[in-house]
VOPAGU-2260 file (C-alpha; in pm, 1 decimal, decimal comma):
REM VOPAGU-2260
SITE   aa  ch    i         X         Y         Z
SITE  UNK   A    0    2281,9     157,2   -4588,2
SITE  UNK   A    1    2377,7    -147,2   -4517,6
SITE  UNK   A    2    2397,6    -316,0   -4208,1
SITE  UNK   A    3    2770,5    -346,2   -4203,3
SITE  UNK   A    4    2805,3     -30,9   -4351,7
SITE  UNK   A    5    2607,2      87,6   -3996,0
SITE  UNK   A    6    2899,5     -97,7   -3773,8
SITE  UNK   A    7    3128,3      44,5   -3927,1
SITE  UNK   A    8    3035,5     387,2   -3850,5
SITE  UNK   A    9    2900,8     269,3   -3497,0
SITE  UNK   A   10    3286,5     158,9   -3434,3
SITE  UNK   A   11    3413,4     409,4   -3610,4
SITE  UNK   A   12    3263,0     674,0   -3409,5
SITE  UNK   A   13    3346,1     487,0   -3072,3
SITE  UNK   A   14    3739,7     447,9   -3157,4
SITE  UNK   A   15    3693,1     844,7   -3219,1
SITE  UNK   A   16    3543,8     909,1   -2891,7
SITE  UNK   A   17    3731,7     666,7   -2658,1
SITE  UNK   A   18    4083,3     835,0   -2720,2
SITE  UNK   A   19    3858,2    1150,5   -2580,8
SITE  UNK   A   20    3635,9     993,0   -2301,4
SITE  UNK   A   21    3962,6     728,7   -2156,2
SITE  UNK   A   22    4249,1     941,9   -2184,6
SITE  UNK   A   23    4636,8     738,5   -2173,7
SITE  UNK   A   24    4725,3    1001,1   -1947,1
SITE  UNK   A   25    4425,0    1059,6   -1728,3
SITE  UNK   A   26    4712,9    1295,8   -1468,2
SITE  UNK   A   27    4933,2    1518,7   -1595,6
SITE  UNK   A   28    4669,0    1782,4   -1750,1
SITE  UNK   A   29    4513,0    1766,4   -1359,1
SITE  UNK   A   30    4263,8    1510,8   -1338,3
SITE  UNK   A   31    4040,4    1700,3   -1151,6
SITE  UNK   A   32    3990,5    1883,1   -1540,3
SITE  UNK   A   33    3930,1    1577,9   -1668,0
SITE  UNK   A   34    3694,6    1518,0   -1409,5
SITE  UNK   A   35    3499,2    1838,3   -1430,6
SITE  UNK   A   36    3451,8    1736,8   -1821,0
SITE  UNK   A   37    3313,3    1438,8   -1731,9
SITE  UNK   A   38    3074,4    1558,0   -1497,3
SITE  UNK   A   39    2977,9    1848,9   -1651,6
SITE  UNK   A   40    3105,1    2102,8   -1336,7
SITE  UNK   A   41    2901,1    2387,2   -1315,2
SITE  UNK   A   42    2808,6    2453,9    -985,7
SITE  UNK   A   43    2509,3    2391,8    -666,3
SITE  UNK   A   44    2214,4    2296,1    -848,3
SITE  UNK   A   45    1902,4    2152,9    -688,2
SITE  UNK   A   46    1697,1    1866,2    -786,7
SITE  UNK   A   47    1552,0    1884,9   -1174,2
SITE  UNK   A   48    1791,5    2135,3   -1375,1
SITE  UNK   A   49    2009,2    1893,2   -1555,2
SITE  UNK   A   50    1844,8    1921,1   -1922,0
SITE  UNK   A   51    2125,0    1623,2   -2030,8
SITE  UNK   A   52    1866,3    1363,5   -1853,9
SITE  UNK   A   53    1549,3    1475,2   -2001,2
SITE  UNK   A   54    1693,6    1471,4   -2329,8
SITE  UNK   A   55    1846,4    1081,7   -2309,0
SITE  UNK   A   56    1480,6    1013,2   -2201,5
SITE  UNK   A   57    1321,3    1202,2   -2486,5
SITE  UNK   A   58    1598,4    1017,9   -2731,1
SITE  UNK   A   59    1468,4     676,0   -2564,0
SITE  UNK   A   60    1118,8     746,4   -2600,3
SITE  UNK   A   61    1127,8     839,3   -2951,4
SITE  UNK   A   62    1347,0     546,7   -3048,9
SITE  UNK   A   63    1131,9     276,7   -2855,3
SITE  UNK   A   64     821,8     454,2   -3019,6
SITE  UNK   A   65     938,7     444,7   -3411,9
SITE  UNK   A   66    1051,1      77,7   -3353,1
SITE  UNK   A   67     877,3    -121,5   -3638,7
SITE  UNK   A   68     620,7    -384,4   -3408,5
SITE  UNK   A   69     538,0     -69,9   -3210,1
SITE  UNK   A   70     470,0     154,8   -3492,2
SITE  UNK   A   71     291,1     -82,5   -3697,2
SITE  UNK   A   72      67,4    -134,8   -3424,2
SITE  UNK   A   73      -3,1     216,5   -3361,7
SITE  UNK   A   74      17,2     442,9   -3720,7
SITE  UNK   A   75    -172,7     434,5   -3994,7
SITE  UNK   A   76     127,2     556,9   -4230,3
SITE  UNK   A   77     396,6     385,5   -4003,9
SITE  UNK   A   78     653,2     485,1   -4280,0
SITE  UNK   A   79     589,9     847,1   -4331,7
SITE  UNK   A   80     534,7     826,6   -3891,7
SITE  UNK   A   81     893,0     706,3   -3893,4
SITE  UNK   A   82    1060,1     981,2   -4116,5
SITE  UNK   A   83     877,7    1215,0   -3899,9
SITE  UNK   A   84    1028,2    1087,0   -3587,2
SITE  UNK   A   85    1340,3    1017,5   -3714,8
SITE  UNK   A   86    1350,1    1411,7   -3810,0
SITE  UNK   A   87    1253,4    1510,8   -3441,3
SITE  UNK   A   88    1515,7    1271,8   -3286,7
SITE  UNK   A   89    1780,2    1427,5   -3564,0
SITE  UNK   A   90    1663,1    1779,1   -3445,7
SITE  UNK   A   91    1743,4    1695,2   -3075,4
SITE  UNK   A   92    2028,0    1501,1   -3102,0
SITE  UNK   A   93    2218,0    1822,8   -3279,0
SITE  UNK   A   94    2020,5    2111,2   -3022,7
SITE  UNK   A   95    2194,3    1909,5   -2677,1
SITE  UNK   A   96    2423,6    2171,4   -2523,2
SITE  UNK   A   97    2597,1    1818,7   -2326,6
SITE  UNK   A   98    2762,8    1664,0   -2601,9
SITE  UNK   A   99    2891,1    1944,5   -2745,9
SITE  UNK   A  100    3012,3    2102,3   -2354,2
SITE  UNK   A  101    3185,3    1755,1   -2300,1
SITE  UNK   A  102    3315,3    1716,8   -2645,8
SITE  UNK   A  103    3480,8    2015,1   -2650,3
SITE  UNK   A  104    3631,9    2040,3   -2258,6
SITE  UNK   A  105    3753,2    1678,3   -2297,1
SITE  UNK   A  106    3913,6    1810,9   -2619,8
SITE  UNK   A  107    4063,6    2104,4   -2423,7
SITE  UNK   A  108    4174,2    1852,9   -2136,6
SITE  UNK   A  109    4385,9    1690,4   -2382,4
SITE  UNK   A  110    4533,3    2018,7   -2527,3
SITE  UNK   A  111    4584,6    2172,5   -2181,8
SITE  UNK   A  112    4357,1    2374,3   -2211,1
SITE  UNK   A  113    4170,8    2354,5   -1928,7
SITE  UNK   A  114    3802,9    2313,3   -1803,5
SITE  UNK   A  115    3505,9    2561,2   -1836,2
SITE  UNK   A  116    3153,7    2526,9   -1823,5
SITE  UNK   A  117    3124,6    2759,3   -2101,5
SITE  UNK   A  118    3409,0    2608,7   -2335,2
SITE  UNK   A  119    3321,4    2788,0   -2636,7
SITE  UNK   A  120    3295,6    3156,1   -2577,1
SITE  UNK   A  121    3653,8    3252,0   -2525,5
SITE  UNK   A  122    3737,7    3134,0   -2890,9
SITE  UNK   A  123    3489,7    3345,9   -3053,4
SITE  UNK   A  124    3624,5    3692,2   -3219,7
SITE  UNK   A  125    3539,6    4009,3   -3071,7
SITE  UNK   A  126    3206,5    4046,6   -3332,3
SITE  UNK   A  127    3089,7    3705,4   -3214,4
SITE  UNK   A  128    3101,0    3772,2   -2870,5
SITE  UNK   A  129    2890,1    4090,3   -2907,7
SITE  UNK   A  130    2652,9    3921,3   -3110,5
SITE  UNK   A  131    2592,9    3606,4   -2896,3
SITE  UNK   A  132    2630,3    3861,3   -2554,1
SITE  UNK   A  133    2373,0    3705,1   -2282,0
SITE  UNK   A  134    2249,9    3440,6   -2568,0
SITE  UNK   A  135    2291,2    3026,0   -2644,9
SITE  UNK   A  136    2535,8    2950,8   -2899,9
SITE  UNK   A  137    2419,3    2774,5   -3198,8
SITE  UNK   A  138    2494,6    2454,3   -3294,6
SITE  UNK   A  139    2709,7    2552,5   -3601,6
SITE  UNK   A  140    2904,8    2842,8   -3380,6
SITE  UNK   A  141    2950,4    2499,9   -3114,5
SITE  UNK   A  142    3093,4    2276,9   -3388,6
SITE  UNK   A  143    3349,4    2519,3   -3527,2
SITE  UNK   A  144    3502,7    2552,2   -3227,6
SITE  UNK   A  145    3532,0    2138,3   -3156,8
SITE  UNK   A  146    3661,2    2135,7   -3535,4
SITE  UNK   A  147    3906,1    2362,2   -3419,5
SITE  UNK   A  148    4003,6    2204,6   -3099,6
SITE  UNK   A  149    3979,1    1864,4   -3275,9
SITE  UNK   A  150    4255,7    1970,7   -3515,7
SITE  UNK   A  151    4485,4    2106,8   -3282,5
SITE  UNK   A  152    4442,0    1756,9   -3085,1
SITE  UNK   A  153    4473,7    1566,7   -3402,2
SITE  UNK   A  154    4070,3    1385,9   -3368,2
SITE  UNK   A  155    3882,5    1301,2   -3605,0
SITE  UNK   A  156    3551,3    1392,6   -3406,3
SITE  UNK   A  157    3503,9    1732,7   -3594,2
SITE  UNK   A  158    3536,9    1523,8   -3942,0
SITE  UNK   A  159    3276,4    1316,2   -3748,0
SITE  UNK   A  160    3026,5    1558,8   -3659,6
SITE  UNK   A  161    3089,0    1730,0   -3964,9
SITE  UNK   A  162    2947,7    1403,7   -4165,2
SITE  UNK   A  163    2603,3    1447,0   -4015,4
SITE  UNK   A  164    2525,5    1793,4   -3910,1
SITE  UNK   A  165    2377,3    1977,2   -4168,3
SITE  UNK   A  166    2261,3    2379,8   -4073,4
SITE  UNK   A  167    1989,6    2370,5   -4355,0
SITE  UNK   A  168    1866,6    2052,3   -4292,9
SITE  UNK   A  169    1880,6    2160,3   -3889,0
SITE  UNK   A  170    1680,5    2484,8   -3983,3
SITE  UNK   A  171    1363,0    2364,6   -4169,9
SITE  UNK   A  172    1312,1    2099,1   -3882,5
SITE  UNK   A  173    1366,2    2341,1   -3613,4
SITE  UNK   A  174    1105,6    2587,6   -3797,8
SITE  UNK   A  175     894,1    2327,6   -3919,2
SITE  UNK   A  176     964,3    2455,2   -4302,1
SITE  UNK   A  177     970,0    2094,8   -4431,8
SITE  UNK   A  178     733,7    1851,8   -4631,1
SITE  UNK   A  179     819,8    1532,9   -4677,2
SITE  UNK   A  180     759,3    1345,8   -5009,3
SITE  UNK   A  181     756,5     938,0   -5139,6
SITE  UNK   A  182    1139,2    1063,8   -5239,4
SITE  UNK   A  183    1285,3    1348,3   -5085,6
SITE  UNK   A  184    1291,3    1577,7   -4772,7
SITE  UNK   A  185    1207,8    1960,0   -4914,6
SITE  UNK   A  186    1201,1    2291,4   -4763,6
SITE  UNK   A  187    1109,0    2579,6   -4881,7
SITE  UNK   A  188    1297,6    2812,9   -4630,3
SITE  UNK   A  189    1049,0    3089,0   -4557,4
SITE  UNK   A  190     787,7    3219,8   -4824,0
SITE  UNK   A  191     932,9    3211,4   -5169,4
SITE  UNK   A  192    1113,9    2925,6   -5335,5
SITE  UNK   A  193    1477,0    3147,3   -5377,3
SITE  UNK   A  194    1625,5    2941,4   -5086,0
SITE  UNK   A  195    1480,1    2631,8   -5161,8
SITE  UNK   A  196    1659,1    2297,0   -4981,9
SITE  UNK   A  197    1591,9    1926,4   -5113,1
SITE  UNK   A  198    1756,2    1562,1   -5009,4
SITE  UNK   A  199    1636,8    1244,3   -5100,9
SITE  UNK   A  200    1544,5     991,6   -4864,9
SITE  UNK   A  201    1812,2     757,7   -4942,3
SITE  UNK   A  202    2073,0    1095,0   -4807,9
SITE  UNK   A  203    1855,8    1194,4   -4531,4
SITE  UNK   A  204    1844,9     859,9   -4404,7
SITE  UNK   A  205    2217,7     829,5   -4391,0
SITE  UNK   A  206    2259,7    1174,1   -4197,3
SITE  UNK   A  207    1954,8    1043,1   -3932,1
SITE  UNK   A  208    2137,5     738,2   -3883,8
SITE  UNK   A  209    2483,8     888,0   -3816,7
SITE  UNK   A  210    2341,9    1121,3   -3585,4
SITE  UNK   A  211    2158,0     860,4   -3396,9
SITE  UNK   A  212    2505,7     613,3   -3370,8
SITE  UNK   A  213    2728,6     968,0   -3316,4
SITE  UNK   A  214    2488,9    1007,6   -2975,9
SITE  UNK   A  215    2458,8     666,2   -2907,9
SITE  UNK   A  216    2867,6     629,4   -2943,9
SITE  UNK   A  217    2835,8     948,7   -2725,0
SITE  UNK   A  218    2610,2     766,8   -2407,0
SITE  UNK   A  219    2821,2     458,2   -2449,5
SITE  UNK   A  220    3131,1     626,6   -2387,2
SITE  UNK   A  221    3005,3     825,7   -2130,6
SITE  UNK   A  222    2886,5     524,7   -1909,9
SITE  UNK   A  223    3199,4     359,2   -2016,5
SITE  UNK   A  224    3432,0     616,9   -1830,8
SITE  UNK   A  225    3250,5     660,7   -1558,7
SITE  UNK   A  226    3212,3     308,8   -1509,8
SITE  UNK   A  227    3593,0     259,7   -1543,2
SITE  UNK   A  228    3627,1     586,4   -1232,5
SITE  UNK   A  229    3349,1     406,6   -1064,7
SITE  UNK   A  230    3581,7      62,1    -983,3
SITE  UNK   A  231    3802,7     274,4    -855,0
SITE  UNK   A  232    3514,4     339,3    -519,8
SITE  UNK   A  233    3616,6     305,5    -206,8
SITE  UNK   A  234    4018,2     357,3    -221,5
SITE  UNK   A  235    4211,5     663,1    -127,5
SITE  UNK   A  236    4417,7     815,9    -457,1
SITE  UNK   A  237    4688,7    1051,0    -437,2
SITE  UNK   A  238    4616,0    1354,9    -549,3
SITE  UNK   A  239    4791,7    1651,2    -490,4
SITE  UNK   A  240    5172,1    1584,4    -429,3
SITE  UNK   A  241    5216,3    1892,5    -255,8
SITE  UNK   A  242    4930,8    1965,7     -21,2
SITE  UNK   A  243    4923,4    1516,5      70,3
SITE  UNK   A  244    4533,3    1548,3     -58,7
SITE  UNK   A  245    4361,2    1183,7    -138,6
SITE  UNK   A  246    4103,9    1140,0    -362,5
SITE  UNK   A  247    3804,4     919,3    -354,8
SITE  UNK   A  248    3580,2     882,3    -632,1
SITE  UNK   A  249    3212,1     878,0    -529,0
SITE  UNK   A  250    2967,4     649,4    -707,5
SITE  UNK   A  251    2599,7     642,8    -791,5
SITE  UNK   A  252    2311,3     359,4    -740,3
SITE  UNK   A  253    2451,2     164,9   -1094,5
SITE  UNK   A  254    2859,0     213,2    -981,4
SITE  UNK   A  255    2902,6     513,8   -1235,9
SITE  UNK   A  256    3118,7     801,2   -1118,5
SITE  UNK   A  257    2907,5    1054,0   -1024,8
SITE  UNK   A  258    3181,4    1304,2    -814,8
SITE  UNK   A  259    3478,8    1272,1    -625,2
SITE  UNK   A  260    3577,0    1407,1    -268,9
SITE  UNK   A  261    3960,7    1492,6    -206,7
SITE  UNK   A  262    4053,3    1447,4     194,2
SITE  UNK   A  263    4342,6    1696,0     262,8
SITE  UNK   A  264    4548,6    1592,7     592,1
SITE  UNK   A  265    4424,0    1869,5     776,5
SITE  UNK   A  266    4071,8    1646,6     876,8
SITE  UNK   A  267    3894,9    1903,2     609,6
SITE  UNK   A  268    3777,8    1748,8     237,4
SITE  UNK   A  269    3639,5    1923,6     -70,2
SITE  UNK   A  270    3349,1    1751,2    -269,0
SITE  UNK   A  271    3158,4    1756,3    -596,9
SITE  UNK   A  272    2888,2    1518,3    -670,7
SITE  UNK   A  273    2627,8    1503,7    -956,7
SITE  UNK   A  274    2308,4    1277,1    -884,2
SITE  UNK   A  275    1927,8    1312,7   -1012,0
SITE  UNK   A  276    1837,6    1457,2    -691,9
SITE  UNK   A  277    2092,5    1768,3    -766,6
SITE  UNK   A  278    2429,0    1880,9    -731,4
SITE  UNK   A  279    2646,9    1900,7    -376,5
SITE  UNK   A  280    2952,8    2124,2    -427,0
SITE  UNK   A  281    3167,0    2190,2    -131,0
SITE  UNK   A  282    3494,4    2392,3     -10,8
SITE  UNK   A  283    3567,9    2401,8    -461,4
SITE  UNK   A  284    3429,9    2629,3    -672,5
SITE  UNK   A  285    3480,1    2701,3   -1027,6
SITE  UNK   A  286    3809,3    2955,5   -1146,2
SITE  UNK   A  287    3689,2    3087,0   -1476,5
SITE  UNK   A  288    3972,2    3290,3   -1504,6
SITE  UNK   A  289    4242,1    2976,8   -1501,1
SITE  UNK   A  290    4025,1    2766,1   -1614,9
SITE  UNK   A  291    4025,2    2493,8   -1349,8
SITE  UNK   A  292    3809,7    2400,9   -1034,7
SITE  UNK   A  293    3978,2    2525,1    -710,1
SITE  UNK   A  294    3966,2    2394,9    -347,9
SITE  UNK   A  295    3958,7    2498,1       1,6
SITE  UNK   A  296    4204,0    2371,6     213,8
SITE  UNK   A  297    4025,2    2519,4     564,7
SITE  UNK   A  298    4336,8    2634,2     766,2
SITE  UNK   A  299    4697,6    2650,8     682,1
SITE  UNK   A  300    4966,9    2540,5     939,7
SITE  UNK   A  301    5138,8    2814,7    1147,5
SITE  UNK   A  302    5457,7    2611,8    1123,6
SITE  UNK   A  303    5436,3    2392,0     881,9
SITE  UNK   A  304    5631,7    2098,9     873,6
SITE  UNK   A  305    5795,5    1890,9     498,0
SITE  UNK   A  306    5509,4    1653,3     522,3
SITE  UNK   A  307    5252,2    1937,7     384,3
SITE  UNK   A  308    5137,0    2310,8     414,1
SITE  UNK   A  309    4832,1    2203,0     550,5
SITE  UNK   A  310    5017,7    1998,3     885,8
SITE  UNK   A  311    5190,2    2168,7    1181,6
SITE  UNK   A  312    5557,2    2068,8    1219,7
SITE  UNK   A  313    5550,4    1694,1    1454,2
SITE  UNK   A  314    5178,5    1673,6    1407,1
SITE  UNK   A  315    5043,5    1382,4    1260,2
SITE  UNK   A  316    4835,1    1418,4     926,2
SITE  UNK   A  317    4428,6    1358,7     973,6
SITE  UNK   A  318    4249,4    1279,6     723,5
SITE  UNK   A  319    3839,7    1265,9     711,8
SITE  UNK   A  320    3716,9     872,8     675,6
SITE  UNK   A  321    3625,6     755,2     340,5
SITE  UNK   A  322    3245,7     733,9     311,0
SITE  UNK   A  323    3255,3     361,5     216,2
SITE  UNK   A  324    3474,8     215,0     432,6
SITE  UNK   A  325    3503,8     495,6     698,4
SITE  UNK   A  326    3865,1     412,0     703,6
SITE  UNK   A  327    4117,6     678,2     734,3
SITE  UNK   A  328    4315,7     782,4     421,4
SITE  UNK   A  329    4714,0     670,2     470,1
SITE  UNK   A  330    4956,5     863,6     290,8
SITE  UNK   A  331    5320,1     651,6     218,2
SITE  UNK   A  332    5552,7     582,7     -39,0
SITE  UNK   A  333    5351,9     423,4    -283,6
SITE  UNK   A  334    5098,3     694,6    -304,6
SITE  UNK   A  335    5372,3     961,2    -349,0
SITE  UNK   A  336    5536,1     736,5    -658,2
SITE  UNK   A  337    5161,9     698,5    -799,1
SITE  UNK   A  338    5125,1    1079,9    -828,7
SITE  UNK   A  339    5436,4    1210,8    -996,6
């Protein structure tokens, strides 16, 4: 491939994913949905469960290692070292369960579908649930349903993945049923020679690179987003119209989005935050059945006046400090216009 034949699939892939990962309309699906697919909302975790980081390392390592002045230095057989790593990084890139989650709720966002940490299971047929009951999806089960999903919301990302993932190719790596040759990439799928798979180099190539710039498109975006949330640190957003609730978006050490903490006017809050040292998840919890991530208000007022369910009629609205600032949230007109 060329190299301008590469940028053009790079871009390609990121005009694809940016409609996805920077919506138009970020609101009237319920941000917090788009939110949860961002973050990847799954509930309290402590310190060193999040596979999604290990696996950017892993992709990192591999790529810094097969990087010609490094493995000229260290190979004998650089080339053949290169194919070999370039398989491995294909293998991971299509076994992350991330992409595919965030893919595929940030497809659903956009349909109205809703957000679940499981997004795949509840468009699977009766057999297919029975048969995948208390086990991972595969891949290929994954990327029909984004094809689906990607129809319905008129993407091109199933086309996309659909260039580069290929099941037997993903097989003979994953069971190490592979030789490679001076011109092709053969496998002789199990003992005999019936089920025989073959691609030349020149192919094989072209699917390792796609996958490589679909995951790289993939991380770009990501950061991109959350960078985009991230300016947004420090100021109090409207959120709910009804209940008066301001969000703030909560940042990590590099200014990326990692959660977001709505204040309701009762002086109670609700927050979700996603760092390396674990998740913090508190007064919201997932709803599986609607699909969505509720909150908890704390106490209701007795007599509740227009201003919101939460306030007693002639009391004043209190609202928890921002953690930034430590000022106090302020409800008026202009936040009401920004939320409807």
């Amino acid at each position: 491939m060329t190299e301008e034949e590469v940028q053009e699939i790079e871009q390609r892939y990121i005009d694809a994913l940016k409609v996805l990962f920077l919506p138009e309309d970020p609101i009237s699906n319920d941000i917090v949905k788009y939110f949860a697919s961002l973050l990847r909302i799954v509930g309290m975790e402590d310190k060193g469960w999040d596979p999604h980081l290990e696996s950017r390392s892993i992709l990192e390592d591999i790529n810094t290692i097969i990087q010609p002045e490094t493995a000229n230095s260290i190979f004998t057989n650089p080339d053949y070292t290169t194919w070999r790593f370039g398989l491995l990084m294909y293998s991971h890139i299509v076994e992350m369960d991330a992409p595919y989650e965030v893919i595929a709720n940030l497809l659903r966002f956009k349909l109205g579908k809703g957000y679940r940490p499981d997004p795949f299971r509840e468009f699977l047929n009766r057999k297919e649930k029975k048969r995948v009951k208390n086990k991972p999806l595969f891949p290929l089960q994954k990327i029909k349903v984004i094809q689906e999903l990607a129809k319905q919301a008129d993407s091109p990302i199933g086309e996309i993945i659909g260039e580069f993932y290929d099941p037997k190719l993903r097989n003979s790596i994953s069971h190490s049923d592979f030789i490679i040759t001076e011109e092709e990439f053969r496998s002789r799928s199990g003992a005999g020679a019936l089920n025989s798979y073959k691609i030349s180099l020149i192919d094989l190539n072209i699917k390792i690179t796609k996958a490589k710039k679909f995951i790289s498109a993939f991380f770009l975006l990501d950061n991109a987003a959350r960078a985009h949330w991230g300016s947004y640190k420090g100021k109090a957003l409207g959120y709910d119209k009804i209940y008066k609730g301001m969000m703030e978006i909560l940042v990590d050490d590099n200014e990326l989005m990692c959660g977001f903490k709505v204040h309701w006017p009762n002086n109670s809050e609700s927050t979700y935050r996603r760092t390396e040292t674990g998740i913090e998840m508190t007064n919201c919890t997932l709803d599986h059945a609607h699909s969505t991530v509720d909150f908890f208000v704390d106490r209701y007022a007795q007599n509740p006046g227009s201003f919101s369910p939460l306030v007693e009629q002639g009391v004043e609205a209190v609202y928890t400090p921002l953690e930034v600032s430590g000022e106090l949230p302020v409800w008026d007109n202009k936040t009401e216009s920004s939320t409807t």
